[in-house]
DRENDO-1510 file (C-alpha; in Angstrom, 1 decimal, always signed):
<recs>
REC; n; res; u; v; w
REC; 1; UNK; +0.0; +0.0; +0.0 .
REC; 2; UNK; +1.7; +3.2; -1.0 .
REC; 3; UNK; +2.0; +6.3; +1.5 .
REC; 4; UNK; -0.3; +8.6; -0.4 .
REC; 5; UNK; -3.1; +6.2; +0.2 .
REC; 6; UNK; -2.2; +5.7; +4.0 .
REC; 7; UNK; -2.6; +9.3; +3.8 .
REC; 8; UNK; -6.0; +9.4; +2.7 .
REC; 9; UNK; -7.7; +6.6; +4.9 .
REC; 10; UNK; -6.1; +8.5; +7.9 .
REC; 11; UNK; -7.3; +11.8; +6.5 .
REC; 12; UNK; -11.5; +9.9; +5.8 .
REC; 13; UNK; -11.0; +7.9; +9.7 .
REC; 14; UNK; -10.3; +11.4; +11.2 .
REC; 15; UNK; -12.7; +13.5; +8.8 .
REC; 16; UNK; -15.7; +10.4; +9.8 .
REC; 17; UNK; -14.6; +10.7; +13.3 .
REC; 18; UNK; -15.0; +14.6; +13.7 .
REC; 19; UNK; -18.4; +14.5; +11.6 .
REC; 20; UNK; -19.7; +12.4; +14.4 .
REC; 21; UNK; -18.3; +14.6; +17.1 .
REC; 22; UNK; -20.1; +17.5; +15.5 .
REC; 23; UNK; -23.2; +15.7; +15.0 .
REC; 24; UNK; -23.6; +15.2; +18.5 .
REC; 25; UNK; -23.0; +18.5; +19.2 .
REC; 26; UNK; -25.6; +20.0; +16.9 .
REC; 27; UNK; -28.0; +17.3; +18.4 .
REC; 28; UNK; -27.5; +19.0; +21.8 .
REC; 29; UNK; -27.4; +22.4; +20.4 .
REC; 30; UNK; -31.0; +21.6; +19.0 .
REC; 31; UNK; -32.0; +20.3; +22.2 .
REC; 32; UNK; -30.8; +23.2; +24.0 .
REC; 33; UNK; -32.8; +25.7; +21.8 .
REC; 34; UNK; -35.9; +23.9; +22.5 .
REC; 35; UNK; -35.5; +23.9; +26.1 .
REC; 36; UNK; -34.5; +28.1; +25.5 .
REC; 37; UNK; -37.7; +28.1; +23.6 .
REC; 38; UNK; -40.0; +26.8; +25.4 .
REC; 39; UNK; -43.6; +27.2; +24.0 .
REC; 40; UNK; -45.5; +26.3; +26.4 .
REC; 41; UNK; -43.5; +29.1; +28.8 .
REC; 42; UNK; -46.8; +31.9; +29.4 .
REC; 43; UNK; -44.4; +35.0; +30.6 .
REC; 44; UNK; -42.9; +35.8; +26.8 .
REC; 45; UNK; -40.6; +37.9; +29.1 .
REC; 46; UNK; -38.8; +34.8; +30.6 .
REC; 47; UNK; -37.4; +33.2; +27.3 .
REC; 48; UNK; -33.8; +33.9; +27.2 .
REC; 49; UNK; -33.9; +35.4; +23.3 .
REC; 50; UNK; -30.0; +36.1; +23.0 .
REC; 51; UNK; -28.7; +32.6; +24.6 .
REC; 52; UNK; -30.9; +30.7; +21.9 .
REC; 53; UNK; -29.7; +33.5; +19.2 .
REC; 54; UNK; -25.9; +32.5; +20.2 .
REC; 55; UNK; -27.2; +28.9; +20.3 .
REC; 56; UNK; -28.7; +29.2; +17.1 .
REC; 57; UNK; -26.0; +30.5; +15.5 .
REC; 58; UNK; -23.1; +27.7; +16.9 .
REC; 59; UNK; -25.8; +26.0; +15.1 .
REC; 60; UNK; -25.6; +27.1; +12.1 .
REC; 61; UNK; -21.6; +27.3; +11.8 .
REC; 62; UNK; -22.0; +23.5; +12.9 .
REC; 63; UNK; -23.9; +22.3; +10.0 .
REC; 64; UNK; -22.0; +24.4; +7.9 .
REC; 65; UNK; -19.0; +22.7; +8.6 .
REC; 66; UNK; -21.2; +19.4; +9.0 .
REC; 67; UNK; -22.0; +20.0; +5.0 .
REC; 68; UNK; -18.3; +20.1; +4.1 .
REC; 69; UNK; -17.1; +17.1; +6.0 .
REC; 70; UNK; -19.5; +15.3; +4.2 .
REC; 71; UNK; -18.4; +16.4; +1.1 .
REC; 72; UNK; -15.1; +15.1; +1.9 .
REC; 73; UNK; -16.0; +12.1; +3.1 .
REC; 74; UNK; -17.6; +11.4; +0.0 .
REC; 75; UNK; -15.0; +12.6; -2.2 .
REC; 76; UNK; -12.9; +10.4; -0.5 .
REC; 77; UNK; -15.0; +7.0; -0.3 .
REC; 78; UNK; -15.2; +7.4; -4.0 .
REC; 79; UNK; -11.6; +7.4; -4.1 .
REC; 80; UNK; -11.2; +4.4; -2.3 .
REC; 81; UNK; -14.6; +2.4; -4.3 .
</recs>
């Protein structure tokens, strides 16, 4: 097995490894803004509007980077099929 090819399943075992990470993150994340959000809270007053915002966007840079991982992963796994 050459060294470029090492290279590559070591670069798709890390790349799988911190898509997974992140997933779980953006699973909490989600499950934090709901609890922030609480619809069934009747003082409007009492949601905490800017630690969902911040939550909201983590979020959103999470997927964002979720979306390119998983571009790589494919782009690699095609290599390797």
């Amino acid at each position: 097995m050459n060294i470029e090819r090492i290279q590559l399943k070591g670069q798709l075992a890390e790349a799988k490894s911190k898509y997974k990470h992140l997933d779980t993150e953006a699973a909490a994340l989600i499950l934090l803004i709901r609890a922030v959000l609480n619809p069934f809270e009747e003082d409007t007053t009492k949601i905490e509007v800017e630690k969902a915002v911040v939550s909201i966007n983590k979020l959103q840079d999470v997927v964002e980077e979720l979306k390119g991982l998983k571009t790589k992963i494919q782009k690699l796994e095609e290599y390797f099929d």
